[in-house]
C-alpha positions in Angstrom: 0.0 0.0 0.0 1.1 3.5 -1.1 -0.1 7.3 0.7 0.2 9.9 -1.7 -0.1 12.3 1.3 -0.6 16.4 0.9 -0.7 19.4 3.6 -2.2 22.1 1.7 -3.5 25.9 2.6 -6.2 27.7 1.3 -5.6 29.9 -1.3 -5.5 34.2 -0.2 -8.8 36.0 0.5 -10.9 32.2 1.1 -11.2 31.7 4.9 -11.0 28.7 6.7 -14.9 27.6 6.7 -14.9 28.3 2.8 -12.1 26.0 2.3 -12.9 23.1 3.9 -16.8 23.5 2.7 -15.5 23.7 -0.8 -12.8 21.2 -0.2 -15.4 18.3 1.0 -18.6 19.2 -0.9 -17.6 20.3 -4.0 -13.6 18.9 -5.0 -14.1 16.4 -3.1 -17.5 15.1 -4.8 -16.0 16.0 -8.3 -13.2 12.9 -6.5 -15.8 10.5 -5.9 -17.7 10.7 -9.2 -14.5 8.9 -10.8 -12.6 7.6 -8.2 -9.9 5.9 -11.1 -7.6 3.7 -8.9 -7.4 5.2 -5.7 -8.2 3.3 -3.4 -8.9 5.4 -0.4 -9.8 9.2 -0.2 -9.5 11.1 3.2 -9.4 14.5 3.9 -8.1 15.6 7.2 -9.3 19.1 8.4 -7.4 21.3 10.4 -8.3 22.8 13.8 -5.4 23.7 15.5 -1.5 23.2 14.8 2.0 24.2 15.9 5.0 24.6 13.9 8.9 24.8 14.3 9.9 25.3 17.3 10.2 28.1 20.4 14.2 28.7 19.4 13.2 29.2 15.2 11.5 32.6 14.9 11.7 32.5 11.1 9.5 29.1 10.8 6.4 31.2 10.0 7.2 31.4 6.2 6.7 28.3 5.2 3.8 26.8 7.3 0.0 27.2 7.6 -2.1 24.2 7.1 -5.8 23.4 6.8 -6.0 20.2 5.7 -4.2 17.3 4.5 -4.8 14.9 1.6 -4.3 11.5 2.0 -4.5 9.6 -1.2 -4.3 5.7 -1.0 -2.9 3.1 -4.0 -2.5 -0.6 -3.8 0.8 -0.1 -5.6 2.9 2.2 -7.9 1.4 1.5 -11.6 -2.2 2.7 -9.7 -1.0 5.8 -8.7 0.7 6.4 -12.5 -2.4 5.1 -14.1 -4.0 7.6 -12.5 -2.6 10.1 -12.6 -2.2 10.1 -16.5 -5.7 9.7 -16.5 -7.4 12.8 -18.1 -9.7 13.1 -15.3 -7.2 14.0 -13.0 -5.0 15.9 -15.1 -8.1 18.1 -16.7 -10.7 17.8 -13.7 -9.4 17.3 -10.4 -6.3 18.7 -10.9 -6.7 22.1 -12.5 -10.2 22.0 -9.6 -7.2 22.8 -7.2 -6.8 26.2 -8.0 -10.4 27.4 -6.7 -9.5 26.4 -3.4 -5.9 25.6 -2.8 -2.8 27.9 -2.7 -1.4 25.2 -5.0 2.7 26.5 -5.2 3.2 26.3 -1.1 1.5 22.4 -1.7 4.3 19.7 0.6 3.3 16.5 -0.8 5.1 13.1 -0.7 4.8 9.5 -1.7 5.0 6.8 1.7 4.6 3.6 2.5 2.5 3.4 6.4 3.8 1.2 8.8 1.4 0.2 11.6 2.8 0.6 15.3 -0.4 0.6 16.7 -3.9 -0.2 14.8 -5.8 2.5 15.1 -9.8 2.3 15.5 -11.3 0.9 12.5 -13.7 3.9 11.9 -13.9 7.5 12.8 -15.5 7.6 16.7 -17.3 10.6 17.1 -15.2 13.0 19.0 -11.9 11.2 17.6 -8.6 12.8 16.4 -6.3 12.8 14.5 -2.5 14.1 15.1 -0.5 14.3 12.0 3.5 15.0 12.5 5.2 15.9 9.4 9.1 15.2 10.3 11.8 16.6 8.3 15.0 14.4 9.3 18.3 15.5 10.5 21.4 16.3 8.6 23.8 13.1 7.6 21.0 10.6 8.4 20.0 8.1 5.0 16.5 7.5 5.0 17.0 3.9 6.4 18.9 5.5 9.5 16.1 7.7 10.0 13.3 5.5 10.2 15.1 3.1 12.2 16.2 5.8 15.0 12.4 7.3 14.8 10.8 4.0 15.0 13.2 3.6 18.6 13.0 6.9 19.8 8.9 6.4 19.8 8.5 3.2 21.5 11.3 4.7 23.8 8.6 7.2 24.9 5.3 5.2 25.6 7.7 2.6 27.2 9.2 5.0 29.8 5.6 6.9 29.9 2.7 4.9 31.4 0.2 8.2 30.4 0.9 8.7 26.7 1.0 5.1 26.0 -2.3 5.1 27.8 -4.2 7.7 25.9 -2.8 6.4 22.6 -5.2 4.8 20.4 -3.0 4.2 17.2 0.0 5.2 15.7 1.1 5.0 12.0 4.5 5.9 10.9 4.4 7.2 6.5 7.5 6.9 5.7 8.6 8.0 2.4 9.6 6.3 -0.6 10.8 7.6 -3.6 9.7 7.0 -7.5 6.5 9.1 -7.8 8.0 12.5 -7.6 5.9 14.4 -10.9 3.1 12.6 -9.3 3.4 15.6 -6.1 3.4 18.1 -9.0 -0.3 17.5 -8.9 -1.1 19.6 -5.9 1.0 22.1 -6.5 3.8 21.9 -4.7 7.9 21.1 -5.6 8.7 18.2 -7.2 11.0 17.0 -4.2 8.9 15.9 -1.3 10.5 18.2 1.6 9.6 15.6 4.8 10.7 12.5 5.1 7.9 11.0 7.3 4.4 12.0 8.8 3.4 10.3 12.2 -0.5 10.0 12.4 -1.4 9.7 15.8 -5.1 8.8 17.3 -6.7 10.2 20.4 -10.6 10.3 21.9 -10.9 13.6 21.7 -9.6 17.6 21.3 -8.4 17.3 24.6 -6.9 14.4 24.8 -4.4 15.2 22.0 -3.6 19.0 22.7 -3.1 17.3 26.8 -0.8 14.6 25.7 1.0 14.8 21.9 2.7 17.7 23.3 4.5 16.2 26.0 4.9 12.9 23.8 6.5 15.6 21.2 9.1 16.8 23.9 9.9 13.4 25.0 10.3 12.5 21.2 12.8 15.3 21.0 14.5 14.4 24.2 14.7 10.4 22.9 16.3 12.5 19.5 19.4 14.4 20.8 19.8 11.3 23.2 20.7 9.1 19.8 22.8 11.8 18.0 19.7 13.5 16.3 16.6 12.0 14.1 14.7 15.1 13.6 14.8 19.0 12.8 11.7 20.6 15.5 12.5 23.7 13.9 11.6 22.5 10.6 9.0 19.9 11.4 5.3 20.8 12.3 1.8 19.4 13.7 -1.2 19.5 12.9 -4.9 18.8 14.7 -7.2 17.4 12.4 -10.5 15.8 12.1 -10.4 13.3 9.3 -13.5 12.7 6.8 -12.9 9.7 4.7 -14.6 11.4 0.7 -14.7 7.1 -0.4 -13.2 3.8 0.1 -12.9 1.2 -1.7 -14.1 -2.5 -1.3 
């Protein structure tokens, strides 16, 4: 299974509400008309986030997210077939532009690993944390996801209350071979993170109580090894996620 995962913004002058209204309703009913061979569509809606970190002032130019695209394939010639497709490239694709501020678009391509099942539907009240980690200097991408794979089960190991409020944790961790394929929202052809967490919780304040700390300790767990990821150029966002269709 591939993610062809997205953090988008809306585009100048829209507001928030507009965005996501237009985002679910109308792009993402234009999705499910011809869903082609994705698999899985889910948008995850933004309410609250926090980016960089308290020692990087100059982190505020490159974030501001409401909502993140998760796009899944069963494998790589999927993904191609559809995005070739003319649907996508003269439909949902040039769609984008009524609602997105396409050019600031960080997409990338990544293979989930499941830590932790999370529940197997949306509970009411449920959310959804997603991390996007940009990786430190020198590490290989194997390095990485090795040393972040440790560093988090160090943490909910060696603390009883974030394991306990937990309810699933999925490391995306990127793989390359699809990079055109993140021209479609937008963005840079290079994906610029190297992994999104996607953490669970019951409810708003169970995640903005608890990912913080886990977040800290994360960082802690990170210097500890040598270094696994940049805070100041890493962010998080607070989302509620609405699945558009899925696939038998």
């Amino acid at each position: 299974m591939l993610n062809l995962i997205a953090a988008v913004r809306r585009k100048p002058g829209m507001t928030h509400h507009a965005f996501l209204h237009y985002l679910q309703h109308v792009h993402g009913s234009l999705a499910a008309e011809n869903p082609l061979h994705v698999r899985r569509y889910v948008q995850n809606h933004v309410f609250d986030a926090s980016f960089g970190s308290e020692e990087d002032p100059t982190h505020l130019t490159d974030f501001g997210r409401d909502s993140v695209t998760e796009l899944h394939f069963e494998n790589m010639e999927a993904l191609a077939a559809t995005m070739a497709d003319p649907y996508t490239r003269e439909v949902i694709g040039p769609d984008g532009a009524h609602f997105s501020d396409m050019p600031s678009a960080l997409a990338l391509l990544a293979r989930p690993a499941v830590l932790m099942p999370p529940p197997s539907s949306a509970e009411e009240g449920q959310v959804k944390v997603l991390h996007f980690i940009r990786m430190s200097e020198g590490l290989d991408q194997d390095s990485f996801t090795e040393r972040w794979q440790t560093a988090h089960e160090k943490v909910l190991a060696e603390d009883e209350p974030q394991a306990g409020a937990l309810r699933g944790y999925i490391q995306h961790r990127q793989v390359s071979g699809a990079e055109k394929a993140l021209r479609h929202f937008g963005g840079r052809e290079e994906p610029a993170y190297e992994g999104v967490a996607v953490l669970y919780y019951a409810s708003p304040g169970d995640a903005l109580t608890h990912f913080p700390s886990y977040e800290r300790s994360l960082r802690e767990h990170s210097a500890e090894t040598g270094g696994v990821y940049d805070p100041s150029r890493s962010f998080v966002l607070y989302s509620r996620e609405v699945t558009i269709f899925q696939r038998p």
